[in-house]
matplotlib code that plots the C-alpha trace (Angstrom):
import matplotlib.pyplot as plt

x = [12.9, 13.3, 10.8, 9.8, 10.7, 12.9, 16.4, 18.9, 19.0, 21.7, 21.5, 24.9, 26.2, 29.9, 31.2, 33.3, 36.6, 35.1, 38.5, 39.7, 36.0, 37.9, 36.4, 36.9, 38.5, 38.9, 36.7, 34.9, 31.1, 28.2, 24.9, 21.3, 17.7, 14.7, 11.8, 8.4, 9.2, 10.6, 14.0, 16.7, 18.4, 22.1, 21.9, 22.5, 23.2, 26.6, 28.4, 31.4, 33.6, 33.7, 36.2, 36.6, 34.8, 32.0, 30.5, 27.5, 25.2, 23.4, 20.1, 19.1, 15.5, 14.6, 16.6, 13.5, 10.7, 8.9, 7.0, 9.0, 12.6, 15.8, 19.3, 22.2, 25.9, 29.1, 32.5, 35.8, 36.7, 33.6, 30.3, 27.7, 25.4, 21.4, 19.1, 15.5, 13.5, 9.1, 9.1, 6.8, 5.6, 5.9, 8.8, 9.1, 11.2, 8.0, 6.3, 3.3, 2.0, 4.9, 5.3, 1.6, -0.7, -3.7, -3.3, -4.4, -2.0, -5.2, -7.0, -9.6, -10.8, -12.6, -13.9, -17.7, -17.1, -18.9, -16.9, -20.4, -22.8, -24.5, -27.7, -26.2, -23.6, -26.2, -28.6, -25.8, -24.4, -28.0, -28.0, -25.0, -26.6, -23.7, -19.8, -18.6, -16.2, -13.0, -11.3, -11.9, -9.0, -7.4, -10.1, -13.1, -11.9, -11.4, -14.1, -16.2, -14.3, -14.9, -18.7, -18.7, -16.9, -18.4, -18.9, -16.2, -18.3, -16.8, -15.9, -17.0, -13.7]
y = [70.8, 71.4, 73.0, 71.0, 71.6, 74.2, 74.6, 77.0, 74.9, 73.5, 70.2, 70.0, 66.8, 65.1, 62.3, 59.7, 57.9, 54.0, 52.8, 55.4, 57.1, 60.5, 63.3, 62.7, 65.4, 66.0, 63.3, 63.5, 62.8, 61.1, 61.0, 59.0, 60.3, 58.5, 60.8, 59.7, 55.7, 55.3, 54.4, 56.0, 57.8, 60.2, 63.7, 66.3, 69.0, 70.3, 69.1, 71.7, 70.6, 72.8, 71.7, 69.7, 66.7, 68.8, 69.2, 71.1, 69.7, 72.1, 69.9, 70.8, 71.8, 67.8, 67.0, 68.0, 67.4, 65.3, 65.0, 62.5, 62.8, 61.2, 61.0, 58.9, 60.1, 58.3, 58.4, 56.4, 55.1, 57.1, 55.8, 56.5, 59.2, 58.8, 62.0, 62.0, 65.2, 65.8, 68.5, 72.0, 74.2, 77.4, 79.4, 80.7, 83.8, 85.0, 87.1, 87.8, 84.3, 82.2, 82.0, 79.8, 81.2, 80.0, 82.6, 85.7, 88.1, 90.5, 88.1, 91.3, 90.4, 87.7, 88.9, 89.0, 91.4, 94.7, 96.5, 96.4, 94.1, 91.6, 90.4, 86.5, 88.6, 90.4, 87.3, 85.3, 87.6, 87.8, 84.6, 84.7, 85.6, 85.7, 85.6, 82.6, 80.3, 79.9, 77.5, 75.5, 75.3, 71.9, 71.7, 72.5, 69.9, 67.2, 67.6, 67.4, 64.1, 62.6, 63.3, 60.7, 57.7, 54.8, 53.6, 50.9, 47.0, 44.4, 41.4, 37.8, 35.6]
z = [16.7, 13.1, 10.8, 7.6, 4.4, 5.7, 4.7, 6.7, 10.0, 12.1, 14.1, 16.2, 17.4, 19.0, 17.0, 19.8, 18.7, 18.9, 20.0, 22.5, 23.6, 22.9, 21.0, 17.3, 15.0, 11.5, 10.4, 7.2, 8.3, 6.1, 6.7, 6.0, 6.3, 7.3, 6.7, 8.0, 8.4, 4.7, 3.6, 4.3, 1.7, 1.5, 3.1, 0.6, 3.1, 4.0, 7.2, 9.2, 12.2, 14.8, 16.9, 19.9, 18.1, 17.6, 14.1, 12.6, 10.1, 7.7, 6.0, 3.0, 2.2, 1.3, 4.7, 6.7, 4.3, 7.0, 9.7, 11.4, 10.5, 11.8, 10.7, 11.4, 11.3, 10.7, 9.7, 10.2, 13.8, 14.9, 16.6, 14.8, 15.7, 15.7, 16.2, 15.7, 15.2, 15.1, 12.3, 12.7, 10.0, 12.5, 12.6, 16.5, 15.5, 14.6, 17.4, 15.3, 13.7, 14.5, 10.8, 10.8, 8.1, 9.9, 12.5, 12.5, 14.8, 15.5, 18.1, 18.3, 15.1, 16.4, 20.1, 20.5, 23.7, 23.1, 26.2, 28.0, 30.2, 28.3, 29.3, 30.1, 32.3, 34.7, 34.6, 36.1, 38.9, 39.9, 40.6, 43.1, 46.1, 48.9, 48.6, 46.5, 48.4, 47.0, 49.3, 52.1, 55.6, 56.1, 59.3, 57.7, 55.1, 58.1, 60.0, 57.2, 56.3, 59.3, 59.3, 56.2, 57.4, 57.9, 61.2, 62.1, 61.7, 64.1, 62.7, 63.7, 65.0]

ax = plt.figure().add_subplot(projection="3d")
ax.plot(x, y, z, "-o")
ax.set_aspect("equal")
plt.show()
C-alpha cells in the first residue's frame, strides 16, 4: 500500500537475469508510471540496489499521485518488473487519526450515552420476561429438524 501524493516511500522489488534466472546486480534500473488508467510516463524518483538483486525504489511525490497506480521496472538482461498499488490518504503511523482529517480522535465527542438508564433502555428489558436463549445443543437442533420433514411420498412404478 502506498499513500497518495505522498513522497518518502519505498517499494522494494528483485530484478532476475532473463538469460540465467539469477539474481541481477549492479543494473541501472528505469521505470514507468501508470496512475489511474492513463499513460504511462518516466518515474522521477530515485532508485538504490541493495544487494543480492534486490533494489529499492524511492517515488517521488507525483509517483503516487493516484488512486490506482502501477509501475513497471526494467533494465538490461533483466525481466521486467510490474507492481500495482490502490493508494490511501491515511498515514497508519498515526495512532490518533491515522493521518485522516475526517476523524476526530475523541470518539466521546459524539456519544449520546448520558452514563444512566434511558427510558428506551428500561422499556425494553421490561419486555424480556425470562432468560434469553443464546444457543441451542446439536439435539435440540435435530429433533426439532426432524419434526419438519416432510413425510416420505411413494412413487408410482
Amino acid at each position: 500500500m502506498l499513500r497518495k501524493n505522498v513522497a518518502s516511500q519505498h517499494v522494494f522489488f528483485g530484478l532476475v537475469n532473463a538469460t540465467t534466472g539469477a539474481a541481477l546486480t549492479g543494473a541501472t534500473v528505469a521505470g514507468h508510471v501508470g496512475l489511474d488508467a492513463a499513460a504511462q510516463a518516466a518515474v522521477t524518483g530515485t532508485f538504490t540496489e541493495l544487494g543480492l538483486g534486490q533494489y529499492r525504489f524511492d517515488p517521488s511525490q507525483a509517483d503516487t499521485n493516484g488512486d490506482f497506480v502501477g509501475y513497471i521496472f526494467t533494465a538490461a538482461g533483466a525481466i521486467p518488473l510490474n507492481a500495482n498499488f490502490i493508494t490511501t490518504g491515511g498515514d497508519f503511523r498515526q495512532a490518533a487519526n491515522f493521518g485522516l482529517t475526517d476523524i476526530d480522535a475523541t470518539i466521546s465527542s459524539r456519544s449520546t450515552y448520558a452514563g444512566s438508564d434511558t427510558a428506551g433502555t428500561t422499556t425494553l428489558l421490561t419486555r424480556i420476561t425470562g432468560a434469553v436463549p443464546l444457543a441451542v445443543d446439536y439435539t435440540t437442533a435435530r429433533a426439532a429438524k426432524r419434526r419438519h420433514r416432510r413425510p416420505m411420498q411413494l412413487q408410482p412404478r
